[in-house]
Backbone as CSV, one residue per row, in Angstrom:
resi,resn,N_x,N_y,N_z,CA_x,CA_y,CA_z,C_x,C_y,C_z
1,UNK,1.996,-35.101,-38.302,1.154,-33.938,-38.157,0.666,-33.546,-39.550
2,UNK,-0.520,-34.221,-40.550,-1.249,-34.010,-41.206,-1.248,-31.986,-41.472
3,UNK,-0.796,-31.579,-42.518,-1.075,-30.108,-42.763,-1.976,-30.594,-43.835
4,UNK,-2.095,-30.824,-44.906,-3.175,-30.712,-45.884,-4.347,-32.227,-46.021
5,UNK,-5.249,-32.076,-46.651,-6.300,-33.070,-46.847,-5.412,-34.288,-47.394
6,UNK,-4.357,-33.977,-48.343,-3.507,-35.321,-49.015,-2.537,-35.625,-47.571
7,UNK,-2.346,-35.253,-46.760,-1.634,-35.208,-45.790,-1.963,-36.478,-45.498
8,UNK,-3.922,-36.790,-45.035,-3.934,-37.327,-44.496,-4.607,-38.805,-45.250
9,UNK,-4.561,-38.869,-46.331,-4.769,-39.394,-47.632,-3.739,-40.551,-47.602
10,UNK,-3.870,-42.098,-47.198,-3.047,-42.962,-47.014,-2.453,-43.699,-47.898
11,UNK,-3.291,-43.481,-48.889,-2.917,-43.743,-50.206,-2.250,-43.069,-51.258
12,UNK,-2.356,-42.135,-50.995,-1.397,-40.795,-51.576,0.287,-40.982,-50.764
13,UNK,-0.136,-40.994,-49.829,0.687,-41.037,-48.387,1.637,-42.216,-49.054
14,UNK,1.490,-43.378,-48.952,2.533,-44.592,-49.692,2.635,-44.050,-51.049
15,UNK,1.955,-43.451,-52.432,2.670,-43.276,-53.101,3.691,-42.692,-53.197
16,UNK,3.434,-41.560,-52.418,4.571,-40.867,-52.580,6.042,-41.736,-51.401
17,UNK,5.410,-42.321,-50.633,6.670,-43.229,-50.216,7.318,-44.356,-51.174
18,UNK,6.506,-44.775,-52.203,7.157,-45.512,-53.204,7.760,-44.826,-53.811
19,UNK,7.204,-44.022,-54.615,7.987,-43.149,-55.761,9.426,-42.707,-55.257
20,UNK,9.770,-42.443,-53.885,11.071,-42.143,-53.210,11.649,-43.138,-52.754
21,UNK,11.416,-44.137,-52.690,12.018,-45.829,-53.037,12.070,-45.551,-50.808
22,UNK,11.268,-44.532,-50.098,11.712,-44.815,-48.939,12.130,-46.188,-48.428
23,UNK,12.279,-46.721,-47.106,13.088,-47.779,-46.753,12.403,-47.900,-45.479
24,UNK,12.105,-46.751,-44.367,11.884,-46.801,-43.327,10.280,-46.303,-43.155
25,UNK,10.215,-46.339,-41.715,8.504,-46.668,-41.858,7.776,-45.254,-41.818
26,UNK,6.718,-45.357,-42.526,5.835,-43.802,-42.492,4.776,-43.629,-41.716
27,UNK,4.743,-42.479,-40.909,3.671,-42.752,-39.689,2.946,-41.946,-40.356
28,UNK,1.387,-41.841,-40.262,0.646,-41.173,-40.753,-0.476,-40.816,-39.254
29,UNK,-0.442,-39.706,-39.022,-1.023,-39.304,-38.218,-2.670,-38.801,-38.139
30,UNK,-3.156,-39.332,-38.626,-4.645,-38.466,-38.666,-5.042,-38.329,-36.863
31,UNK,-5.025,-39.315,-36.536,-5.865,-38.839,-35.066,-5.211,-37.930,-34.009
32,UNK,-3.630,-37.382,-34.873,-2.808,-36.866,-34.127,-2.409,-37.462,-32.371
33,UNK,-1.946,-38.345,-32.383,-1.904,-38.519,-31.180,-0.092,-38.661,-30.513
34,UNK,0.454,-38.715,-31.833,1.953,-38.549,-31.844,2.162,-37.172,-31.883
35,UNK,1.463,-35.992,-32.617,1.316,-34.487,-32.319,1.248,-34.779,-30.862
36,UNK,0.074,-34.892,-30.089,-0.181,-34.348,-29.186,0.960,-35.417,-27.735
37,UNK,1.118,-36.225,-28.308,2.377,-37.152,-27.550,3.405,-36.317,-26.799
38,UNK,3.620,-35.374,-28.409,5.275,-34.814,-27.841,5.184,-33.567,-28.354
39,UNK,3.648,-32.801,-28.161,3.179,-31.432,-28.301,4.015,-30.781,-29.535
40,UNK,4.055,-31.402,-30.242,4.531,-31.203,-31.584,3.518,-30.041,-32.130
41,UNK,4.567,-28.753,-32.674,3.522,-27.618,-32.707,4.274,-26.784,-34.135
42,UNK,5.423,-27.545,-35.125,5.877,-27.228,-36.240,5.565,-28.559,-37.005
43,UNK,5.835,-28.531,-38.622,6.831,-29.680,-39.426,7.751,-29.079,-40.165
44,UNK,8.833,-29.561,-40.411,9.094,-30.806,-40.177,9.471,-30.973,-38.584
45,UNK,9.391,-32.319,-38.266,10.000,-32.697,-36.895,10.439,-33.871,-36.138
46,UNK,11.835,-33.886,-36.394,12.455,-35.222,-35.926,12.889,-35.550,-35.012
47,UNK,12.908,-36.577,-34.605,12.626,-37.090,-32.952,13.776,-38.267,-33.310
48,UNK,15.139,-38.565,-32.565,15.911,-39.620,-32.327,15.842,-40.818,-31.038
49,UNK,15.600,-41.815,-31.138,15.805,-42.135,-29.945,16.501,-43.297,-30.241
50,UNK,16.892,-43.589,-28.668,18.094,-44.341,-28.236,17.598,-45.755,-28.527
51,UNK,18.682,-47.016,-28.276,18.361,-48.160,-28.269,17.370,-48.990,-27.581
52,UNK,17.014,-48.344,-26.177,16.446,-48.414,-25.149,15.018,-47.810,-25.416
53,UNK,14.749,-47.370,-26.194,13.891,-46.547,-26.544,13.491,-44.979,-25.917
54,UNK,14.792,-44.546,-25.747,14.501,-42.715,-25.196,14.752,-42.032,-26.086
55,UNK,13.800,-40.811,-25.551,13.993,-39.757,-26.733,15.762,-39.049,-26.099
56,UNK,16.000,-38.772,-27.450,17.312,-38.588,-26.849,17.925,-37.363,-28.019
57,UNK,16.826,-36.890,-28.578,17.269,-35.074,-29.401,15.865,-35.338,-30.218
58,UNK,15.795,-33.822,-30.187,14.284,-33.818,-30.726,14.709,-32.321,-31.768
59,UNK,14.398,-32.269,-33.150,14.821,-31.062,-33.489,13.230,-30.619,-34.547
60,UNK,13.065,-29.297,-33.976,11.801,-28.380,-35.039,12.216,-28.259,-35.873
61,UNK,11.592,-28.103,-37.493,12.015,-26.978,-38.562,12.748,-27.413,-39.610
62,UNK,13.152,-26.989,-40.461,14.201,-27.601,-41.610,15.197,-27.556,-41.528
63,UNK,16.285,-27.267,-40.296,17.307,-27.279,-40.449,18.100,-28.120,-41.463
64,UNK,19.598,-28.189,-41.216,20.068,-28.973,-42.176,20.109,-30.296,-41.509
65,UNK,20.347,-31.606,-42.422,20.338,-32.877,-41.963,21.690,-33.082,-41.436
66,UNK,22.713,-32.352,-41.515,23.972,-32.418,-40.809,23.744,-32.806,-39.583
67,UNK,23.269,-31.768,-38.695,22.835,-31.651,-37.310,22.399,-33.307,-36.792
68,UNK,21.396,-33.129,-37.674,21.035,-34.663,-37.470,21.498,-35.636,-37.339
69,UNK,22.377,-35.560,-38.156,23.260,-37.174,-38.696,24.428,-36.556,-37.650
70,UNK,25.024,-35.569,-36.696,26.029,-35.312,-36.385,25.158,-36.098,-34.936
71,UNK,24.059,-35.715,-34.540,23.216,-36.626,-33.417,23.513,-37.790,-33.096
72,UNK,22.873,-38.241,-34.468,23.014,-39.505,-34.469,24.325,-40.347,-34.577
73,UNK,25.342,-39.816,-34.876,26.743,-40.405,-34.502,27.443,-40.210,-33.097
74,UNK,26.740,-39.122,-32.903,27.089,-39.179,-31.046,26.249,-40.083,-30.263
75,UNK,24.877,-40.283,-30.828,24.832,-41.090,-30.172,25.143,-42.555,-30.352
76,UNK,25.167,-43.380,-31.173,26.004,-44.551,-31.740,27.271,-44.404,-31.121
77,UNK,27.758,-43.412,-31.121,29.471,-43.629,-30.062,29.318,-44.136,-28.399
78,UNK,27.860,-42.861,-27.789,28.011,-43.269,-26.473,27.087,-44.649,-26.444
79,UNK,26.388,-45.395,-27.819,25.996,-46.602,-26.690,27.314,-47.817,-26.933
80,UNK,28.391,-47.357,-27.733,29.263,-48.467,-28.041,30.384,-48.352,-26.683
């Protein structure tokens, strides 16, 4: 979900994914269609899904990444 003009700036967009040595993949949304997918209406906003490919916790806002990573170990337990 593009908020500013560099938002949607793809080249800006990978630098700044280099400079943070990221690892995983960066979606860049201009035509919004992942907004409007999963009526995504904040950022930040992270979406987990399962092996199978389901959404399986979806969280708005900045919370802390605890939450997250506490998700994501529940779910890694129930697919083992």
């Amino acid at each position: 979900m593009p908020r500013s003009k560099d938002d949607r700036d793809i080249n800006k967009v990978m630098d700044v994914a280099q400079k943070y040595q990221m690892q995983y993949p960066v979606a860049v949304d201009n035509d919004k269609e992942i907004t409007n997918a999963f009526q995504n209406k904040s950022v930040p906003c992270y979406y987990i899904f399962d092996e199978k490919g389901f959404l399986r916790y979806r969280q708005n806002g900045a919370s802390t990444m605890s939450l997250i990573e506490r998700r994501i170990h529940r779910i890694v337990e129930q697919a083992t």
